[in-house]
C-alpha positions as CSV (number, residue, x, y, z in Angstrom):
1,X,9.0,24.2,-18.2
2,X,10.2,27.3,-20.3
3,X,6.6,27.9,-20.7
4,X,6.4,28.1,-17.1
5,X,9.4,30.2,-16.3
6,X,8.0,32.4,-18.8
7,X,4.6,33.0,-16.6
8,X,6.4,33.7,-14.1
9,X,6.3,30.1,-12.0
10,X,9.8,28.6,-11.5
11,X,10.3,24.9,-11.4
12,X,12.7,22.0,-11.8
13,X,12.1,19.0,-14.0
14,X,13.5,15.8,-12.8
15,X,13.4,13.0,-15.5
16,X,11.3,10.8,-16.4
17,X,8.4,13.2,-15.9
18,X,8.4,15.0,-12.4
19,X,7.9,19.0,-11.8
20,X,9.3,19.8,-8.5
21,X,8.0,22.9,-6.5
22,X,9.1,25.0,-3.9
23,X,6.8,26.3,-1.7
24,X,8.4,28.9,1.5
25,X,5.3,29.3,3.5
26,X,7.3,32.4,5.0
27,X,7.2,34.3,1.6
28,X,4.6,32.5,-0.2
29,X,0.9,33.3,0.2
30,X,-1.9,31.5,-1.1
31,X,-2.8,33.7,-3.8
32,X,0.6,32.7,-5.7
33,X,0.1,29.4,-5.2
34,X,-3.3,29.6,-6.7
35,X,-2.1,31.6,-9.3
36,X,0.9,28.9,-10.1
37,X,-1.7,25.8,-9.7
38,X,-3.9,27.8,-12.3
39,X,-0.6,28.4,-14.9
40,X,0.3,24.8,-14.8
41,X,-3.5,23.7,-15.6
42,X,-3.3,26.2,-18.3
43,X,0.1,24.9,-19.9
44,X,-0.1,20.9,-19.0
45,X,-1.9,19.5,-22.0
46,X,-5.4,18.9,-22.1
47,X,-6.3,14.7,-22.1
48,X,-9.2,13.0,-23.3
């Protein structure tokens, strides 16, 4: 998560393994939302 915070995409982390998002449709366009999806792909580790 600190990773995250760090890029500029605030979170929460619920326990066992959950990361919670807010999304204000009001304030946030899609672009940002885009822009967080593509942060988290970069930062979630890679499987396989």
């Amino acid at each position: 998560m600190a990773e995250l915070t760090r890029r500029g995409v605030v979170g929460d982390f619920r326990r066992p393994d959950v990361l919670r998002f807010g999304f204000t449709p009001l304030y946030t366009g899609f672009a940002e939302v885009e822009r967080a999806a593509r942060v988290l792909a970069d930062v979630l580790p890679k499987e396989g």
